[in-house]
C-alpha positions as CSV (number, residue, x, y, z in Angstrom):
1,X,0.0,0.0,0.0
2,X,2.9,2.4,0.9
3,X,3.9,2.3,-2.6
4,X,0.5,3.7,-3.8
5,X,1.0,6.1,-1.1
6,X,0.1,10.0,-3.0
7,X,2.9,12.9,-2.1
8,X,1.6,16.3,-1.6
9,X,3.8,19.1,-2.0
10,X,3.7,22.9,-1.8
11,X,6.8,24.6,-2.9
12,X,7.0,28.5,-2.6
13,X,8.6,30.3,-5.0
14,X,10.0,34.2,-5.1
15,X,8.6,35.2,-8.6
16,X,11.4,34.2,-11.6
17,X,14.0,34.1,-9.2
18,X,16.8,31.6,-10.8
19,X,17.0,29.4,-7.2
20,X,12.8,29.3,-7.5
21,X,13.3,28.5,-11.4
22,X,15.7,25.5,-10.2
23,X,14.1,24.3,-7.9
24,X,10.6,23.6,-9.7
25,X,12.3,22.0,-12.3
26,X,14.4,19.5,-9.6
27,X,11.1,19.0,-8.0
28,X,9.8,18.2,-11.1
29,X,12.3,15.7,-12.3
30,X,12.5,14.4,-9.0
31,X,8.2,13.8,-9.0
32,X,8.7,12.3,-12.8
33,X,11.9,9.7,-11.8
34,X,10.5,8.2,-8.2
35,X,6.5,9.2,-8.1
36,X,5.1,9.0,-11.4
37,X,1.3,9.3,-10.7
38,X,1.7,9.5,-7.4
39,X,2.1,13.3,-6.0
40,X,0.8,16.9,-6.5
41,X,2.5,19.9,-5.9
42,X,1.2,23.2,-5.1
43,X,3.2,26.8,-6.0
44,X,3.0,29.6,-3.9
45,X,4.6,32.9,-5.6
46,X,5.8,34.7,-2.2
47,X,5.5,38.1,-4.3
48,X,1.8,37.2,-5.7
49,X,0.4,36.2,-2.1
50,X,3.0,37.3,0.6
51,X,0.4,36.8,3.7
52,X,0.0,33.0,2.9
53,X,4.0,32.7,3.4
54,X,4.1,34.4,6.8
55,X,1.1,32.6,8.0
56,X,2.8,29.3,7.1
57,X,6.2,30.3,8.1
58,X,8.1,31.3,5.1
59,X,11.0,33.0,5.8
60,X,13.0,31.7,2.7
61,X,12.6,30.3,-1.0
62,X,12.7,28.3,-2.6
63,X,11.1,26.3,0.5
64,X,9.7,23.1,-0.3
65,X,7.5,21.4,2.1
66,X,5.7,17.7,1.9
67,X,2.3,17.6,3.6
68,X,1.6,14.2,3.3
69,X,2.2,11.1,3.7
70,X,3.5,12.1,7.4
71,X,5.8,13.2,8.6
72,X,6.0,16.5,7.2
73,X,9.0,17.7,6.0
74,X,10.8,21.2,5.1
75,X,13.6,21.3,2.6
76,X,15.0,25.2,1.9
77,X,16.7,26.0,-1.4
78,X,17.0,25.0,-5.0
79,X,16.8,21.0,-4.7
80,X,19.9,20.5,-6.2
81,X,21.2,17.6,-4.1
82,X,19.3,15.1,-5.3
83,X,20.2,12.2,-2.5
84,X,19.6,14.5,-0.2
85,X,16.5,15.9,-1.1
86,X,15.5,12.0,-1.5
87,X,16.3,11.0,1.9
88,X,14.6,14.1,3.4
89,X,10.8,13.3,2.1
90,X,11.6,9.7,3.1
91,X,11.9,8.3,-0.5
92,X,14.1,5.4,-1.8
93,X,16.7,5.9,-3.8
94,X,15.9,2.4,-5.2
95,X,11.9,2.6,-5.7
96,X,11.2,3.6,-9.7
C-alpha cells in the first residue's frame, strides 16, 4: 500500500528568481523519476500572495514542504542535491 502512497507538496517560490526556477524544475524531475502518478505539488509565488508565506512560516525560497504522507518535512533552497533531497521526504533511492 505504501507504494501507492500519494505525495503532496507545496513549494513557494520568489517570482522568476533563478534558485525558485531551479528548484521547480528538480522537483519536477524528481516527481517524474520516483513518483510518477503518485504526488501533486502546489506553487505559492511569495510576491503574488506574501500573507500565505508568513502565515505558514516562510521566511525563505525556494522552500519546499511535503504535507503528506506524514511526517511532514521542510527542505529550503533549489533541490539541487538530489540524494539528499531524497532522503529528506523519506523516498528510496531504489523505488522507480
Amino acid at each position: 500500500m505504501s507504494r501507492a502512497a500519494s505525495f503532496r507538496f507545496r513549494l513557494y517560490i520568489a517570482g522568476d528568481a533563478p534558485n525558485s526556477a531551479q528548484a521547480m524544475f528538480n522537483l519536477e524531475e524528481v516527481c517524474r523519476i520516483y513518483l510518477p502518478k503518485r504526488h501533486s505539488v502546489e506553487i505559492i509565488d511569495v510576491f503574488r500572495d506574501p500573507q500565505r508565506a508568513l502565515a505558514d512560516g516562510i521566511f525563505m525560497t525556494p522552500t519546499l514542504i511535503k504535507l503528506t504522507p506524514a511526517p511532514m518535512r521542510r527542505i529550503v533552497g533549489a533541490l539541487s542535491h538530489t540524494p539528499t533531497v531524497l532522503q529528506t521526504l523519506g523516498l528510496d533511492a531504489h523505488a522507480e
